[in-house]
N, C-alpha and C positions, 0 to 999 in steps of 0.2 A: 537533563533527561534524554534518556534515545528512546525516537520512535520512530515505529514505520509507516507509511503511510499506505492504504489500501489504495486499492487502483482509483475510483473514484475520487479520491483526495492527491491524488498524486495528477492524474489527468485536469481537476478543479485549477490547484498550483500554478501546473505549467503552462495553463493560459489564464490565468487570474479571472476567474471565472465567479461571478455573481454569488454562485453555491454556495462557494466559498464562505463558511461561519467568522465572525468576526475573530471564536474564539478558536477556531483552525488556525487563525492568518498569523493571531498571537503565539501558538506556539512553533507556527515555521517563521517566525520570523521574530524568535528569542536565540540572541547568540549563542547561548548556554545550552542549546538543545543540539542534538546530532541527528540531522532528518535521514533516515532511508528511505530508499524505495528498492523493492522484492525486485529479482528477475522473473518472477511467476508472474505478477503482473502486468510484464513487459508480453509473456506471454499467452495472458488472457485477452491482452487486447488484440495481438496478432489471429487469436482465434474469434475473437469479436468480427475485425476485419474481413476476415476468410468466408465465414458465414454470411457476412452483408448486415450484421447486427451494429458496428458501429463505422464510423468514419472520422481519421484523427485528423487531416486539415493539416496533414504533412506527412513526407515518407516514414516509412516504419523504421528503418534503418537510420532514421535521424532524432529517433529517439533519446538513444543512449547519451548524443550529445546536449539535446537539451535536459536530460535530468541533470547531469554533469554542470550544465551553464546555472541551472536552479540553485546550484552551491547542495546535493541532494547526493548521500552516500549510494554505491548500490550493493548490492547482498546477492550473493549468489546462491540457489538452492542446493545443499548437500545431501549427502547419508542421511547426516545426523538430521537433519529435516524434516526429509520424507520418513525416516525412523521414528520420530516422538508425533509423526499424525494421528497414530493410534490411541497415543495417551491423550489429546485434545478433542475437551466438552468442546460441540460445537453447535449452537442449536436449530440451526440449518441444514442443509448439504451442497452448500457449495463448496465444490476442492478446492478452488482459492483461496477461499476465506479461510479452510480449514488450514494449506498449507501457509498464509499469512501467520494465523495463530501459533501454529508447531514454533515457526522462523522466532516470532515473540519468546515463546518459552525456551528454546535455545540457546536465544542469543541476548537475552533479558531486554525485551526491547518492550515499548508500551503501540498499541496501533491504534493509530489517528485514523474514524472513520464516523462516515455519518449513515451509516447503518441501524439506524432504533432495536435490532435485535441483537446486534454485535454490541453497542455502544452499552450495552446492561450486562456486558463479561467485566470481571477487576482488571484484566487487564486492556483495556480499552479506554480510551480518551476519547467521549461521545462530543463530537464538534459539529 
């Protein structure tokens, strides 16, 4: 299966964090699976940051290499991305999440998220 992981599941991961669902942990950590993680959500946290909304507990710029050490693909945002946001139900409005979901439909990916309102799309793995 490939899936991507939402920011919050991707920030849970990289510090093995409690949050963590049991049946999260199971599917990153089936070798059969292909975990991504979005460059949006690299930059949602940069905007997290900026605002004084959150604090990672390590340079921003040392990111990239711990998704990378997580054994954690990355996916970069395109055209074709930002292009199929239009066509994505979303039943929120956050741009992330939206642009997560377009990333999914694009690139036939499933997203890992513990979202109760995301986790009730088909394509969503509620963990």
């Amino acid at each position: 299966m490939r899936v991507l992981l939402d920011t919050h599941m991707m920030l849970w991961a990289l510090t093995d964090s409690p949050r963590l669902s049991a049946r999260a942990r199971a599917v990153l950590t089936d070798a059969e699976n292909e975990c991504w993680v979005s460059s949006a959500s690299v930059w949602e946290i940069a905007i997290k940051i900026m605002l004084g909304k959150y604090e990672l507990g390590q340079p921003l710029d040392r990111l990239g290499e711990a998704i990378e050490e997580a054994g954690f693909r990355t996916l970069d945002v395109t055209v074709r991305h930002a292009a199929a946001i239009e066509r994505v139900a979303v039943p929120h409005s956050d741009p992330f999440d939206r642009l997560l979901l377009a990333q999914c439909e694009v690139e036939t990916l499933r997203l890992l998220t513990a979202d109760k309102v995301l986790a009730k799309l088909p394509v969503a793995i509620a963990a």
